[in-house]
C-alpha positions in Angstrom: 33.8 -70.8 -18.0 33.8 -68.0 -20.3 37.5 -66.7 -18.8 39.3 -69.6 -19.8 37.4 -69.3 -23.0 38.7 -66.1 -23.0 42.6 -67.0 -22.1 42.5 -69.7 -24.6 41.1 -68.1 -27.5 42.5 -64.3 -26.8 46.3 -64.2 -26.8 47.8 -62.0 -23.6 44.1 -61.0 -22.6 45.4 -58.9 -19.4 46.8 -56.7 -22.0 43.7 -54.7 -22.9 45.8 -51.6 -23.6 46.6 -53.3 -26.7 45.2 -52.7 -29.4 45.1 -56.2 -30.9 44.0 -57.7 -27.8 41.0 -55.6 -28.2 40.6 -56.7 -31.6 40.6 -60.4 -30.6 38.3 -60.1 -27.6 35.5 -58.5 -30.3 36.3 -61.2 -33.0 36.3 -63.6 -30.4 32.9 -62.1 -29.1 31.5 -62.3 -32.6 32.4 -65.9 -33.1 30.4 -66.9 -30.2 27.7 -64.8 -31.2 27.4 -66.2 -34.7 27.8 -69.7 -33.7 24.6 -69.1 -30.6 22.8 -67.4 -33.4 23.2 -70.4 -35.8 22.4 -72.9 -33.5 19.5 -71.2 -32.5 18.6 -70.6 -36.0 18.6 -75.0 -36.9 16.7 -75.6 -33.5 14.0 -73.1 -34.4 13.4 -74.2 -38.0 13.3 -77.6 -37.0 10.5 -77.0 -34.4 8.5 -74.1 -36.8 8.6 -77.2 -38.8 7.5 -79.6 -36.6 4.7 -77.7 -34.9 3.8 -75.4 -38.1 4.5 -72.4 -36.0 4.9 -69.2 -38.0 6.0 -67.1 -35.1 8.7 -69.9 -34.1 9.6 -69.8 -37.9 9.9 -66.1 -37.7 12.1 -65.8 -35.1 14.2 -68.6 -36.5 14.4 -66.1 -40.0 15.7 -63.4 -37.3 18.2 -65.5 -35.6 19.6 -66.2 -39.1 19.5 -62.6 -39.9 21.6 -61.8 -36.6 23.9 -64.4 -37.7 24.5 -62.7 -41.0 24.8 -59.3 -39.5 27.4 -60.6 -37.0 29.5 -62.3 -40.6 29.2 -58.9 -41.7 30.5 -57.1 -39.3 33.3 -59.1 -38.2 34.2 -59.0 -41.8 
């Protein structure tokens, strides 16, 4: 699944000589990684909430933190 995730998203992706390729297969990467992280993030907070779990809560807090580290460094 994840290669013709790749061959939609990532122009010419045999080309990895390219340097643009390269660039879109980490952009690409990054997406997918922000998005997991933010979903992850809502489904946490949602059961912290639920179950008044401060170590679920916590590790909802560090999904979001991932997420913004991930913004930042595709940025």
């Amino acid at each position: 699944m994840h290669r013709n995730l790749i061959r939609i998203f990532v122009k010419d992706a045999d080309n990895i000589e390219n340097d643009l390729v390269r660039n879109n297969y980490g952009s690409f990467t990054a997406i997918i990684g922000i998005l997991s992280n933010t979903m992850l993030f809502g489904i946490k907070i949602v059961l912290g909430l639920i179950f008044s779990s401060i170590s679920i809560l916590a590790d909802a807090l560090n999904n979001l933190v991932d997420s913004i580290s991930s913004i930042i460094t595709l940025l």
